[in-house]
N, C-alpha and C positions, 0 to 999 in steps of 0.2 A: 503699565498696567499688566499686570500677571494675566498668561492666558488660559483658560481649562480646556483641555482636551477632551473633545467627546464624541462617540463614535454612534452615528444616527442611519436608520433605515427608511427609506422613502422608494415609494408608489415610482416605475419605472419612467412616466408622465414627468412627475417633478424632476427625476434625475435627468433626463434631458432637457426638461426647461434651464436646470441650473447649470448644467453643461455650457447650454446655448448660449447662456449669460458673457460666459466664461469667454467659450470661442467668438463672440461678435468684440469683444474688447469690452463689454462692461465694467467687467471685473477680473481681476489676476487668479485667481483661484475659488474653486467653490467656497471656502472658506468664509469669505468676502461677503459673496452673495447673501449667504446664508444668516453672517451678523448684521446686513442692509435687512434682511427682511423682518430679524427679532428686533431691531431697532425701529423701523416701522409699527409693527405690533406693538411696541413698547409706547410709542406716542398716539400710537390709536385709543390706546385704553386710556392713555393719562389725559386725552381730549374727552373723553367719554365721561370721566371721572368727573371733569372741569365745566364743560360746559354741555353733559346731557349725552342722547344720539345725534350721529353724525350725516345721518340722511333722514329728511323729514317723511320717509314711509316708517320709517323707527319710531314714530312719535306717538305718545299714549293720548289716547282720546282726549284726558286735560289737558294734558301740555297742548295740544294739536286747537282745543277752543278757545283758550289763551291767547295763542298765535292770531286767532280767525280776529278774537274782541278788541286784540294790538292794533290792528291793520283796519278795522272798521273805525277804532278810537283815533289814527289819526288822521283817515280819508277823510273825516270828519272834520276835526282840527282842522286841515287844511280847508277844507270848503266853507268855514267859518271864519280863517283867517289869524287862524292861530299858529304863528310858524314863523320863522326870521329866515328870510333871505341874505345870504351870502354871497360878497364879491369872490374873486379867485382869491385875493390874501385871504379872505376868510374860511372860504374852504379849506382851505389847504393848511392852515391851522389846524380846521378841526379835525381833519384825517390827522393831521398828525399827534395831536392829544392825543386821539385813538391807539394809532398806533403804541404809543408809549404807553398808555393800559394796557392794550394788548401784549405786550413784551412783560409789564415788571407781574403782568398775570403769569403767560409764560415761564417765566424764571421762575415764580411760586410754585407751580404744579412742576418745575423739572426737580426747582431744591426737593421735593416729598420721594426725588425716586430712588431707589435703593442703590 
């Protein structure tokens, strides 16, 4: 991958944070540090994109009532008796379904990024 060189100015705070990096062994050079953090950035947004905010004080008064009527809807369920109990094989199926949602999600939101 072709690399672009580019010559950035930062707050003397940051340059010692990314110094620090450097000197503890994080990373070989600020260079490093610096494409760890655009690449962080870079899946914050594409999760934000995907599934909303990323911390529930981000949450808009909808989305946040929705939340409340989910968790009422199935406190409820539950106390009525609507719910399937799993043994460990079962469980652990169903995480793992999960998981493989979660991934070929994943891979959707990574194929859209530039």
């Amino acid at each position: 991958m072709p690399i672009e060189q580019m010559n950035i100015s930062l707050p003397p705070k940051m340059a010692r944070f990314i110094r620090g990096k450097v000197k503890a062994g994080d990373y070989t050079n600020a260079s490093e540090v610096v494409r760890d953090a655009v690449r962080h950035m870079q899946d914050i947004e594409a999760a934000k994109k995907y599934r909303g905010p990323a911390h529930p004080d981000m949450l808009t008064g909808d989305v946040r009532e929705n939340v409340k009527q989910s968790v009422q809807r199935g406190a409820k369920d539950y106390e009525e008796g609507r719910y399937k109990e799993l043994d460990e094989a079962g469980l652990q199926q169903h995480f793992a379904d999960i998981g493989k949602r979660g991934k070929k999600r994943l891979a959707a939101v990574g194929s859209q990024r530039p």
